[in-house]
BAPA-856105 format. One record per residue: residue number from 1; x, y, z of N, C-alpha, C, CB in turn. Coordinates in steps of 0.02 Angstrom, whole numbers, plus 50000, padded with zeros to 5 digits. Atoms other than C-alpha are relative to their C-alpha. Last residue first. Glycine has a CB too. Example, Ala and Ser with C-alpha at 12.3 -4.5 7.8 and 13.67 -1.06 7.14 Angstrom:
# residues 2
+-----+-------+-------+-------+-------+-------+-------+-------+-------+-------+-------+-------+-------+
| seq |   npx |   npy |   npz |  capx |  capy |  capz |   cpx |   cpy |   cpz |  cbpx |  cbpy |  cbpz |
+-----+-------+-------+-------+-------+-------+-------+-------+-------+-------+-------+-------+-------+
|   2 | 49958 | 49941 | 49997 | 50684 | 49947 | 50357 | 49961 | 50055 | 50037 | 50020 | 50023 | 49929 |
|   1 | 50045 | 49941 | 50000 | 50615 | 49775 | 50390 | 50045 | 50060 | 50000 | 49950 | 50001 | 50062 |
+-----+-------+-------+-------+-------+-------+-------+-------+-------+-------+-------+-------+-------+
# end
This chain:
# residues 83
+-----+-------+-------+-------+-------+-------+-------+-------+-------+-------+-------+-------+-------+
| seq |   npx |   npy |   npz |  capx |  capy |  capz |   cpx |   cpy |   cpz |  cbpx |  cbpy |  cbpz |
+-----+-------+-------+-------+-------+-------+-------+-------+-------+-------+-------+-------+-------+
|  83 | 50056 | 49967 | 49981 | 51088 | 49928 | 51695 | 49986 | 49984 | 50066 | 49947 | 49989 | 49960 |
|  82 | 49960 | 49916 | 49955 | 51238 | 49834 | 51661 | 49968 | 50050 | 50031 | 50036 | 50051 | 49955 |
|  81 | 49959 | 50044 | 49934 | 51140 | 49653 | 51608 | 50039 | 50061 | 50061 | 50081 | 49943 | 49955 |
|  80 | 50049 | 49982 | 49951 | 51026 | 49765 | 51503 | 50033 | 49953 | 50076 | 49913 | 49974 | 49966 |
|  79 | 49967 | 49950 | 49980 | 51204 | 49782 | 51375 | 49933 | 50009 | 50079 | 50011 | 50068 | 49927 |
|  78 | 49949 | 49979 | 49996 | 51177 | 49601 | 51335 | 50015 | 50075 | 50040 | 50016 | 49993 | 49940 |
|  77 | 49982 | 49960 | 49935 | 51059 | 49471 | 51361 | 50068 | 50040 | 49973 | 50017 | 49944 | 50075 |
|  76 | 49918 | 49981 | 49976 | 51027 | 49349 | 51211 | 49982 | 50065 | 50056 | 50061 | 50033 | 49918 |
|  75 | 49987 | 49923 | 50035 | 50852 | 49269 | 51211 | 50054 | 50025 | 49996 | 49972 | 50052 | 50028 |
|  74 | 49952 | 50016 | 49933 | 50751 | 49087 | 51231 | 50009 | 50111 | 49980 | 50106 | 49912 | 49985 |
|  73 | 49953 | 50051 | 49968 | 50654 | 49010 | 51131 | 50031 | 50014 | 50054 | 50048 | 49981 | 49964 |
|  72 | 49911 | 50007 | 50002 | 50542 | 49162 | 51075 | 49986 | 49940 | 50039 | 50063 | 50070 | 50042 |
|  71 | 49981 | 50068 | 50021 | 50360 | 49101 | 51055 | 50077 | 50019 | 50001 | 49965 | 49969 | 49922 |
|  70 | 50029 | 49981 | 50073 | 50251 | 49290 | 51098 | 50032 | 49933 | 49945 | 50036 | 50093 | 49973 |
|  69 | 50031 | 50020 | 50016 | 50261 | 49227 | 51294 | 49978 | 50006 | 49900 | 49969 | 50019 | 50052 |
|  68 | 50022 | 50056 | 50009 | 50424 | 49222 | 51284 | 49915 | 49971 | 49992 | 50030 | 49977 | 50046 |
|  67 | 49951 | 50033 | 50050 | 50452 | 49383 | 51229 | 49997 | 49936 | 49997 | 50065 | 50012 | 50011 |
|  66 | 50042 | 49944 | 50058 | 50322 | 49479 | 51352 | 50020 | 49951 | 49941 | 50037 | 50101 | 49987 |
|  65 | 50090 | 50047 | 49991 | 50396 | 49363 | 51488 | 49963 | 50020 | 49946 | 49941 | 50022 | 50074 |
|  64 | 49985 | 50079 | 50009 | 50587 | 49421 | 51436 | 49931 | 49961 | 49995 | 50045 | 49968 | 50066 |
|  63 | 50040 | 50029 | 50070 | 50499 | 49629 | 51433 | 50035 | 49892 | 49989 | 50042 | 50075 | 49904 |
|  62 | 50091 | 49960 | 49992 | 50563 | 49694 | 51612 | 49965 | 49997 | 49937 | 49998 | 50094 | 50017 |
|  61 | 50048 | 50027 | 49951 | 50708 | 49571 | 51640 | 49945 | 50027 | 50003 | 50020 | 50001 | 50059 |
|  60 | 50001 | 50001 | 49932 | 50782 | 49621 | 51484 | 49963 | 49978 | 50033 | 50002 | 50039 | 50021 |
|  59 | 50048 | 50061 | 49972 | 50787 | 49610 | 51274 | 50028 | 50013 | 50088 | 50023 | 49899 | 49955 |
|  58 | 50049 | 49986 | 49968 | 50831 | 49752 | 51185 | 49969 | 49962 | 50040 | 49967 | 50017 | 49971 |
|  57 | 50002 | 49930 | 50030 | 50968 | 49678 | 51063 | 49926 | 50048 | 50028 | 49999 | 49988 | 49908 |
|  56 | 49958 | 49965 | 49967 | 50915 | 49502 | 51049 | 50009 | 50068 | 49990 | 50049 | 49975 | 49994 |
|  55 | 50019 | 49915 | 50025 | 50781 | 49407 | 50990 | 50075 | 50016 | 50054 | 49890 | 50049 | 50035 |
|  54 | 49977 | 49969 | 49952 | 50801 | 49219 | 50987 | 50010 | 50070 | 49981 | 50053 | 49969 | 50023 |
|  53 | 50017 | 49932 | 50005 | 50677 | 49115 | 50893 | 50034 | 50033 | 50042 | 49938 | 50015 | 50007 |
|  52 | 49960 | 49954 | 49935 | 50736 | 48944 | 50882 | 49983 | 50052 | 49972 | 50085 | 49999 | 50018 |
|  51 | 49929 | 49947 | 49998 | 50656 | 48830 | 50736 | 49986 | 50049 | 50064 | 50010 | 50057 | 49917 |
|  50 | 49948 | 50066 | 49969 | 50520 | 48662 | 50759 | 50066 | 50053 | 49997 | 50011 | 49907 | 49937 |
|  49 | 50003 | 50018 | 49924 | 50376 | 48784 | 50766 | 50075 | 49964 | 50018 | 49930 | 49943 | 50017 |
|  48 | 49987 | 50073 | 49983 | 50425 | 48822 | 50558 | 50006 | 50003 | 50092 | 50083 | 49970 | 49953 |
|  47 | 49932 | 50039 | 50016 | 50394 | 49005 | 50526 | 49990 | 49947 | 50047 | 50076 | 50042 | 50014 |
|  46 | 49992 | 50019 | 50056 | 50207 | 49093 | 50504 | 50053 | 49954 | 49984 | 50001 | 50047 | 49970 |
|  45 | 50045 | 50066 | 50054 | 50135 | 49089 | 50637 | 49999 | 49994 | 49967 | 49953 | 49982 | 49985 |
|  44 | 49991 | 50056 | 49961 | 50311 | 49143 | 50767 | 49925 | 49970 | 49937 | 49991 | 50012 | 50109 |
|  43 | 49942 | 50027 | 50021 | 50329 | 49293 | 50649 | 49986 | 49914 | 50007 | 50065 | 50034 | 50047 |
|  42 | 50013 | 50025 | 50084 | 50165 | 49367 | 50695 | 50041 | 49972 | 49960 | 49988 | 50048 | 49957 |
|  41 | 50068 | 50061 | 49994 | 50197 | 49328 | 50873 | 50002 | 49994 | 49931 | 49911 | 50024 | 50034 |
|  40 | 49980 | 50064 | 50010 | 50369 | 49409 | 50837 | 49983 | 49951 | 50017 | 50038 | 49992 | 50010 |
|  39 | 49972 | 49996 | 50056 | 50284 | 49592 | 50813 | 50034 | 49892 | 49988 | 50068 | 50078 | 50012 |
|  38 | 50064 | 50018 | 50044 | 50189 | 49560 | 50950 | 50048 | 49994 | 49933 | 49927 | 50067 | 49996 |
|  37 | 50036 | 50080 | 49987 | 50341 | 49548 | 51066 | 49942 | 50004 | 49935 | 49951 | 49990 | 50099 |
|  36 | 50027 | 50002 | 49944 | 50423 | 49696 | 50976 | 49971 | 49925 | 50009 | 49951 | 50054 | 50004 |
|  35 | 50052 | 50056 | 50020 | 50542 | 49681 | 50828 | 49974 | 50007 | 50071 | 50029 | 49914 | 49971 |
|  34 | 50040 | 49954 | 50053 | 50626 | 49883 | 50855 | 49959 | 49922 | 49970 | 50065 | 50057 | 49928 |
|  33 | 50038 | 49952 | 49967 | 50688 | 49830 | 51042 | 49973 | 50009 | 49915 | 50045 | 50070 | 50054 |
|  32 | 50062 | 50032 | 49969 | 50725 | 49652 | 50965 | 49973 | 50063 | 50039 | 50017 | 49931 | 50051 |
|  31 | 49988 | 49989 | 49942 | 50892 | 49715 | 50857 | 49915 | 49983 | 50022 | 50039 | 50075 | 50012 |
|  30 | 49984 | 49931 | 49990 | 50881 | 49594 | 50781 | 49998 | 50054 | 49974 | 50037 | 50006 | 50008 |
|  29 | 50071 | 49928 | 50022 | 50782 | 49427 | 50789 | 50043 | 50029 | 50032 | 49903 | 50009 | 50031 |
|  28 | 49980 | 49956 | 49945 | 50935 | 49265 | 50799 | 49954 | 50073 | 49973 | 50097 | 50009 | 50004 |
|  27 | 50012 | 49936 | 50034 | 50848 | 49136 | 50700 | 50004 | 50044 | 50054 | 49933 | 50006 | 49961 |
|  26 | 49995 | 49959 | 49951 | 50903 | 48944 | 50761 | 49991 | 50074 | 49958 | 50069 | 49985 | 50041 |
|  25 | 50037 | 50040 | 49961 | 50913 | 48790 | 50651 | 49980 | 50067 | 50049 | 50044 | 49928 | 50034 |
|  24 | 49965 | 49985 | 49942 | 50997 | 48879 | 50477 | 49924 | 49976 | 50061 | 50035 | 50098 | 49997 |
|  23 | 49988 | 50041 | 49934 | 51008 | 48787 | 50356 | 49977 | 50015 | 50050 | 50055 | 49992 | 50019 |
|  22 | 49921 | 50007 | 50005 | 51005 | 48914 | 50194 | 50030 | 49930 | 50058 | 50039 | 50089 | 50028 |
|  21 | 49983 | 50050 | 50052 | 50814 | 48895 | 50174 | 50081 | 49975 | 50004 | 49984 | 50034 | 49926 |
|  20 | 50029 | 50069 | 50012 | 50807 | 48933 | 50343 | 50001 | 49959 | 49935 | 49937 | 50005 | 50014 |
|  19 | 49976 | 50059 | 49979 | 50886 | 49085 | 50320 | 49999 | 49938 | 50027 | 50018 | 50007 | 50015 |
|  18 | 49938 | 49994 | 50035 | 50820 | 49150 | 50181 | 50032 | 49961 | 50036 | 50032 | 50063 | 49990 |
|  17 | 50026 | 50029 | 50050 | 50639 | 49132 | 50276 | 50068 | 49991 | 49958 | 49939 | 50040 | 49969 |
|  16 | 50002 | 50074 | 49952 | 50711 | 49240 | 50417 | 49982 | 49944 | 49948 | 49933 | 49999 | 50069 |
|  15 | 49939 | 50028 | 49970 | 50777 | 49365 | 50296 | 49996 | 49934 | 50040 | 50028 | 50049 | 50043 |
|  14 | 49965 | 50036 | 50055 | 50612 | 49382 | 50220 | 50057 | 49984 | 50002 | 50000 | 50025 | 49951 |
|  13 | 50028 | 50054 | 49962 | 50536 | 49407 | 50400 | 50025 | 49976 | 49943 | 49922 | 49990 | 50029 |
|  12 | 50070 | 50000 | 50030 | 50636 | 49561 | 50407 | 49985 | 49961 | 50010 | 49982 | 50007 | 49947 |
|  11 | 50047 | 49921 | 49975 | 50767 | 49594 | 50536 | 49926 | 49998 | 49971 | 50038 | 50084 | 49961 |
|  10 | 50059 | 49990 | 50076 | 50863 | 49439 | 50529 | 49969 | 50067 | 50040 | 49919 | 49915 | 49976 |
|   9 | 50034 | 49970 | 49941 | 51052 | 49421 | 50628 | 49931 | 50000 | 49943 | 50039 | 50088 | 50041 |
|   8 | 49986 | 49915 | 49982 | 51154 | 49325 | 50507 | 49956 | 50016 | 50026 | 50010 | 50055 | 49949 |
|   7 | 49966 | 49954 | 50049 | 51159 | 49124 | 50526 | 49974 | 50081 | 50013 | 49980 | 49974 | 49919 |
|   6 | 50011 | 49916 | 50000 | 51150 | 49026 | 50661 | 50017 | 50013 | 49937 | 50046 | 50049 | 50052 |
|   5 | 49981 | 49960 | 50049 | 51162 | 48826 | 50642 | 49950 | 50066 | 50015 | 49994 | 49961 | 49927 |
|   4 | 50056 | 49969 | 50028 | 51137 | 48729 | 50812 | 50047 | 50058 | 49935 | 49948 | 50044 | 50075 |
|   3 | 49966 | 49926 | 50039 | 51269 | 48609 | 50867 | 49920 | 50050 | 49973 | 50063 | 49969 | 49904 |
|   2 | 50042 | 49973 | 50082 | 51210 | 48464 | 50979 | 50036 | 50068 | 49974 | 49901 | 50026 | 50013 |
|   1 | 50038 | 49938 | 49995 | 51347 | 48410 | 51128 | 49971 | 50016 | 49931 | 50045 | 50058 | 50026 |
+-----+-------+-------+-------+-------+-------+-------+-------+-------+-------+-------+-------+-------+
# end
């Protein structure tokens, strides 16, 4: 099974950039209700195509399409699962 390197949640875009230099294969975007889909278009042309964009922390069945279409990977699911 592949491993993917996470590191700390990013908020800015200079965090995301930090952590990539640091390793990391995967960039967890939080909290993702205050990075909007557009917001992580403009993210998505500036950082490396070949890294994971996963937003979490606002993310549901009534914005996921919004999110993927803006280049998230994928997304975490959490408290919109109870709703």
């Amino acid at each position: 099974m592949a491993s993917i390197r996470l590191r700390q949640p990013t908020f800015f875009l200079g965090e995301a950039f930090a952590a990539l230099r640091a390793g990391a294969d995967a960039l967890k975007v939080f909290p993702a209700e205050m990075i909007t889909p557009q917001v992580l278009k403009s993210w998505r042309s500036v950082l490396p195509t070949s890294r994971v964009l996963l937003p979490v922390g606002g993310v549901g069945a009534d914005n996921l399409a919004s999110y993927r279409t803006a280049g998230a990977s994928g997304a975490g699911f959490g408290s919109s699962l109870y709703k």
